[in-house]
N, C-alpha and C positions, 0 to 999 in steps of 0.2 A: 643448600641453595641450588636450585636448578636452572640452568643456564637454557635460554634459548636464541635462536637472530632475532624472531619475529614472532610478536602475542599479538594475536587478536581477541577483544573480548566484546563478546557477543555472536549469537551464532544466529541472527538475521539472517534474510535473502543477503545483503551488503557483505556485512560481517565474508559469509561463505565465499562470496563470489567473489570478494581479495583474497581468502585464505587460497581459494584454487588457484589464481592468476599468479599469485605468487608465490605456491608452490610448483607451478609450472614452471614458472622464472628461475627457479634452483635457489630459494630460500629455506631455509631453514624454519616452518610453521608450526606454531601450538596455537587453537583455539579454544578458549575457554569460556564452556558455559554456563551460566547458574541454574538451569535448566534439569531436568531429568533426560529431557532428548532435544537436542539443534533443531533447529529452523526457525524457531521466533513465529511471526506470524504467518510462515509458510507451513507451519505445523501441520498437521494431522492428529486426531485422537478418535480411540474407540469408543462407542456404545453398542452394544451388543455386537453385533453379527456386521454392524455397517462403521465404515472410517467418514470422519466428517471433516469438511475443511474448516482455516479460519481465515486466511487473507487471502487464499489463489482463487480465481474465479474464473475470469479469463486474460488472455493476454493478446496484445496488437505487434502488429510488425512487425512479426517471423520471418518471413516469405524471403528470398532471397534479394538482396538490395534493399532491403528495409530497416528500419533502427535497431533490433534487437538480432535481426539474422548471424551477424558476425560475432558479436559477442557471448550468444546461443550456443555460437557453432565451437566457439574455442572452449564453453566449459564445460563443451557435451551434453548440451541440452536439448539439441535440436535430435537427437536421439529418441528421447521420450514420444511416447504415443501420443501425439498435438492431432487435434481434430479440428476443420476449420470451420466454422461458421457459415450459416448462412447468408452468399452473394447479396440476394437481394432483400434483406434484413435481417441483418446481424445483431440490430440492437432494435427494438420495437415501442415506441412511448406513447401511452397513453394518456390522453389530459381531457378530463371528460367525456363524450361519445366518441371521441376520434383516436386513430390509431398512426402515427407515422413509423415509415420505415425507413434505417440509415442502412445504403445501402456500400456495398465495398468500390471501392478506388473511387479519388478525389473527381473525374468527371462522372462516376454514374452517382455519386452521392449530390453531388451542385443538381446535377439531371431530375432524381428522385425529388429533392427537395423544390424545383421549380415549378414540379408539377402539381404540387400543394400548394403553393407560394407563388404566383407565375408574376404576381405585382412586385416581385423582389428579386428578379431574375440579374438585376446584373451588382444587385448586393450580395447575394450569395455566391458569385462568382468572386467578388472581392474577400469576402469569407473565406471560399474554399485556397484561393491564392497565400493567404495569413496561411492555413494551415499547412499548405507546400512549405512555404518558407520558413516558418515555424521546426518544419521535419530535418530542416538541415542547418540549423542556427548551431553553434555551438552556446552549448549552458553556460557558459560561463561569460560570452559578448551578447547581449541581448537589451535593447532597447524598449522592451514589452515588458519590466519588469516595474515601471513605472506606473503603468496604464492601468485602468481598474477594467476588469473584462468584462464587467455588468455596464458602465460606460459605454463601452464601444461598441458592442453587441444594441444597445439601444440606440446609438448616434447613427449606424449602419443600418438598421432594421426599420427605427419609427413605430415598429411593433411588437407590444408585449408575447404576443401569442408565436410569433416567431423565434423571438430571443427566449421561451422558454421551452418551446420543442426543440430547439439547436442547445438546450442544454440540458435535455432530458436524460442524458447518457453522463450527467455529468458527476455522481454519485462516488464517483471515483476521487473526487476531489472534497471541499468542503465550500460550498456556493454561496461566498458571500458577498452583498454588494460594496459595500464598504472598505472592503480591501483585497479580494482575489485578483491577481496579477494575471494581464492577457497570458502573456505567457506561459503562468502555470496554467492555466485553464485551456489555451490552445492546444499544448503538449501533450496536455491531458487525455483530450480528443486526436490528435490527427494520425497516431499508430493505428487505432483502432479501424478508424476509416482505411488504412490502406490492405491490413487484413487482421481479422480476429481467431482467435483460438482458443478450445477448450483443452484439459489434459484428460484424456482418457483414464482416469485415477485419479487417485488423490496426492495434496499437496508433498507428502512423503516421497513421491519418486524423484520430485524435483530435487528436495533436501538431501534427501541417500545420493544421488549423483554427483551431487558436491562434497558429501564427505567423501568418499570412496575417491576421488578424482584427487582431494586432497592426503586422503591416508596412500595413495598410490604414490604419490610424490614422496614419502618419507615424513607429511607431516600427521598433525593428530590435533583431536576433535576431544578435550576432556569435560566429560557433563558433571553436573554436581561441583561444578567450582566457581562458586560468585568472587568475581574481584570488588575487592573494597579497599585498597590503597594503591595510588601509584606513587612510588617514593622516588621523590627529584634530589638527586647531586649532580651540582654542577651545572644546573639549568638544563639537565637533561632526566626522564625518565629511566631509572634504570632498576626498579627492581616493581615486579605485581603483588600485591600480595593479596591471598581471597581468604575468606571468611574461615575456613580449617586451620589455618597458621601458615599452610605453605606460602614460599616465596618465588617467584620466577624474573630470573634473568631474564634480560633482553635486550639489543641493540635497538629494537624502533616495537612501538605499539600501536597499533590500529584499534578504536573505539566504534563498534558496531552500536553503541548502547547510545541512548538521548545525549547531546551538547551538556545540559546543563549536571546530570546524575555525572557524567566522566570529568566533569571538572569537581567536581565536590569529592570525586576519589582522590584531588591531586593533594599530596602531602603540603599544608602550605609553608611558606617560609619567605612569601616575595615573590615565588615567581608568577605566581598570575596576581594580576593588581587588582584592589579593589574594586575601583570603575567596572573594572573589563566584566566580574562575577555580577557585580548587579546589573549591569546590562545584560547579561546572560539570563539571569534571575527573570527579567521583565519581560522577557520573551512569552506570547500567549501561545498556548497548543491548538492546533484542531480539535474540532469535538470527534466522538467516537461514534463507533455503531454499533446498532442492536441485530443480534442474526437470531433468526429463527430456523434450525435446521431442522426438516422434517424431514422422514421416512415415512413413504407411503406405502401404502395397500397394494402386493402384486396384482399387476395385468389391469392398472384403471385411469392411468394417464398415459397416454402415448410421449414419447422423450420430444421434446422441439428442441431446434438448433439453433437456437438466440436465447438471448436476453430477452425479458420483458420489463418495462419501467412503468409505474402505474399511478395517477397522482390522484388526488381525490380535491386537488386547489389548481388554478389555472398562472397561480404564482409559483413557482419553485424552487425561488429563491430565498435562500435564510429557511428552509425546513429545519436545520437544527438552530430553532430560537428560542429553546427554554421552556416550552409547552409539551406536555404528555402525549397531542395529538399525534397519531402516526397520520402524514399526509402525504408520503409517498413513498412506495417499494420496489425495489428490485428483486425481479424473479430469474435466480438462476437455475438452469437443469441438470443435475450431472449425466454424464456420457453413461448409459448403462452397462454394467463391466460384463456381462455375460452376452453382450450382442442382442440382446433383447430389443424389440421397440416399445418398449412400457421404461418408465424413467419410475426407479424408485427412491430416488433423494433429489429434494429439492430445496434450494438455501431462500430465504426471505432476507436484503439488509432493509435498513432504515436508519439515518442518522440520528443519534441522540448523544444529545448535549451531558458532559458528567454532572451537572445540576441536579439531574433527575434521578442520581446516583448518589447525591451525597448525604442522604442520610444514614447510608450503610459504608460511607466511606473509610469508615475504623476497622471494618472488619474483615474477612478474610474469605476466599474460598468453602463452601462449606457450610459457614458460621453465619449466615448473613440474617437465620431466620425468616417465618413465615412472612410478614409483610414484604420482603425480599421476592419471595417465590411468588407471592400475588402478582406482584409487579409484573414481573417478568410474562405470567399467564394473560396479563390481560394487554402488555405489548403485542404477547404473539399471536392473541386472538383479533386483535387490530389489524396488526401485519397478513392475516388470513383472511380478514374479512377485505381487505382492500385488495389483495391477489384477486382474490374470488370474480373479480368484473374482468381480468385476461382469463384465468383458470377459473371456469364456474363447475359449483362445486369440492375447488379443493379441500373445503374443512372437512368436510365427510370421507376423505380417501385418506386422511392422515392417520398413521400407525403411531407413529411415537415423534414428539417433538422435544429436540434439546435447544435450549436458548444459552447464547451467554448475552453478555453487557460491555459495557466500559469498563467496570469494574474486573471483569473478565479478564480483559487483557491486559489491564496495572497490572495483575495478581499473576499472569503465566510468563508475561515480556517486560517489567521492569516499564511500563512506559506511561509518564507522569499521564494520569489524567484518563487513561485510558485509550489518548489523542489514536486516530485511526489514521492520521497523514504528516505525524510529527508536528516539528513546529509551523506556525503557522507564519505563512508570508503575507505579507502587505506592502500592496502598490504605493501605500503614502512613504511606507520604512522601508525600501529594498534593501541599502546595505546592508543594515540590520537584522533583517531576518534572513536574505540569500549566505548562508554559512560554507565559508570555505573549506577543503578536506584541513584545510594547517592548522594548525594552532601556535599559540604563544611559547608554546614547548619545542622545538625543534623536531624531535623525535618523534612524540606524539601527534596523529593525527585521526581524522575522525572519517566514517561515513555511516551512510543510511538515511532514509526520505528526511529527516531534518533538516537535511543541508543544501540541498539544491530543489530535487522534485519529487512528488512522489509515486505512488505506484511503482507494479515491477521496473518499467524502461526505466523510468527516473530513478532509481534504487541504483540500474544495472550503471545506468550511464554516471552515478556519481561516484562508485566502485572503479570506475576504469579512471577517473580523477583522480580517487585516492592510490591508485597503485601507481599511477605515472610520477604523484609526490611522495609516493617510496624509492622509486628507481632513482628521483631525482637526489636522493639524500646521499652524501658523500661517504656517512659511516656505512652505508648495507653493500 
């Protein structure tokens, strides 16, 4: 039996960024992953010569006095080579011939945006006001969790074509009318507006800085170990046990991994109740997405410094509703690492529903077979033909294209469905779906975009929840 104070399992953004905070604290840390290498969806993986990402793209409110600066600064993040964005469009959406631009800090974006919009000048002021406010609400007191954001976005505007340029950037989330909460959709938006960022690299330097930050402290990063029991005496967890036989002691556990998958680890006996599992159970996920990562041909696109968003519908809301069609893409550029101004990788997402997956939902990495691999070719040639009206031409300067799916990420991050933003919140169910770091266990508690919001901030800011209901626990 191997004793430890504190098991984390999961080596998520979340996961990592309690293991650091609280090996800074002077805890005693093990994190265990089922993984071959940590990060989860901050990962990184090779094909040839080039590293591709799967969840870092960019990131908002660095800058100092902005949401994620302080919490950047203490895990050493703000270290890494961050490149900012383009001032006067950072984010660029397309919705048939026209192009807007979101431009950075809350009065030049209200500014930009009036001047496309000028019959909605003192709406978008009340807009841009919700997302001040918004930027300093605590997550956990919030009255916007009620509201449906496709609602109020309409009640404020009176216009479809505005309410879906102001959520053109909003891909980040899962846009649906029937139950996205202001809230998560504000949140979503108002970092980015006050400043955006790319990593000069890939998602790996983010990952590496939090191991190393953590093995600095004393604690340790063990890959190749899936937890599959947590065994309760006493109404407390006290022992992990993962799929080899080993067993790991521990005074308190932290769950990087889904709500629902960490309770199904718990050994049962009583202590989580019926009810509480199938409400757990009923819980829906987000849908996922589809990336298309290419490498292109040297010296035949110059690098741009935003995002580009591109729709081929003038609705945009509900794109993942169960249809093949690709109807809207995100165009990121990565930073080219030798200094170059030619960009040679560039990411495609698109949301897709795991419906569209679930014919091959038995199978495995690999194994999926050729109608698998059609699929996939003719999502990416979708995704490339609708880039193609910001980037004309880019199917002809593509070198090599690696896709994954939903399927994708079940199969590398343990995460049901594929879901790309956890569980899913809805403004009719707040308590329900807003999850708290605690649980029914004492000991046991939980983070990661499931639980409150998602995206990096939301990830960072529910980590800094789950580690204040560590400090607060009287056994550590």
């Amino acid at each position: 039996m191997k004793t430890n104070k504190l098991i984390v399992i999961g080596s998520g953004l979340g996961g990592l960024e309690c293991a650091a905070l609280l090996s800074q604290a002077g805890h005693e840390v093990l994190v265990l992953e089922r993984e071959a290498q940590p990060g989860g969806c901050m990962q990184s993986y090779r094909r040839g010569a080039f590293r591709h990402d799967t969840g870092l793209h960019y990131v908002g409110g660095l800058a100092e006095g902005q949401p994620l600066h302080d919490a950047f600064q203490r895990l050493g993040l703000l270290r890494l080579p961050w490149q900012r964005l383009d001032a006067d469009g950072f984010d660029r959406i397309t919705i048939g011939a026209d192009t807007y631009c979101f431009a950075e800090g809350y009065d030049r974006f209200a500014e930009v945006m009036t001047a496309y919009f000028p019959a909605h000048r003192e709406a978008l002021r009340s807009y841009v006001g919700l997302l001040q406010r918004t930027a300093t609400t605590d997550i956990n007191n919030t009255d916007m969790m009620d509201v449906s954001a496709y609602d109020y976005l309409l009640s404020l505007f009176h216009d479809p074509l505005v309410v879906n340029v102001l959520s053109g950037a909003a891909m980040k989330t899962e846009l649906r009318r029937e139950s996205l909460p202001l809230f998560t959709f504000a949140h979503g938006q108002s970092s980015y507006i006050q400043s955006s960022w790319r990593l000069r690299g890939d998602g790996s330097l983010l990952v590496q800085t939090l191991v190393d930050t953590i093995q600095q402290q004393g604690g340790r990063v063990l890959c190749g170990a899936e937890a599959c029991e947590l065994v309760v005496r006493e109404g407390r967890v006290q022992v992990v046990r993962t799929t080899d036989g080993e067993c790991y002691e521990a005074d308190v556990v932290v769950s990087d991994v889904h709500p629902l998958l960490t309770y199904r680890m718990v050994q049962q006996g009583g202590v989580l109740k019926p009810l509480f599992l199938r409400r757990m159970a009923m819980l829906e996920n987000t849908a996922g997405m589809f990336t298309a990562s290419l490498v292109l041909k040297a010296d035949v696109l110059p690098y741009f410094n935003h995002n580009k968003y591109v729709y081929d519908t003038p609705d945009i809301w509900g794109l993942a509703d169960g249809t093949d069609r690709v109807r809207g893409v995100m165009v990121s550029c990565r930073v080219p690492a030798d200094g170059s101004r030619y960009a040679r990788q560039v990411d495609l997402l698109t949301p897709m529903p795991f419906v569209l997956c679930q014919p091959w939902a038995d199978t495995r990495v690999g194994r999926r077979g050729d109608d698998y691999v059609a699929m996939k070719q003719r999502m990416a040639d979708a995704c490339i033909r609708l880039a193609e009206r910001v980037v004309p031409g880019l199917g002809a300067m593509v070198a090599e294209c690696h896709t994954s799916t939903p399927l994708t990420y079940r199969d590398y991050t343990c995460t049901p469905d594929g879901s790309a933003f956890g569980v899913r919140k809805d403004c009719r169910q707040p308590v329900l779906t807003m999850l708290s770091p605690k649980t029914p266990i004492p000991n046991l508690l939980l983070t990661g975009q499931s639980l409150m919001l998602p995206g990096i901030e939301g990830v960072t800011m529910t980590a800094l929840q789950t580690v204040e209901a560590v400090k607060s626990l009287s056994s550590v």
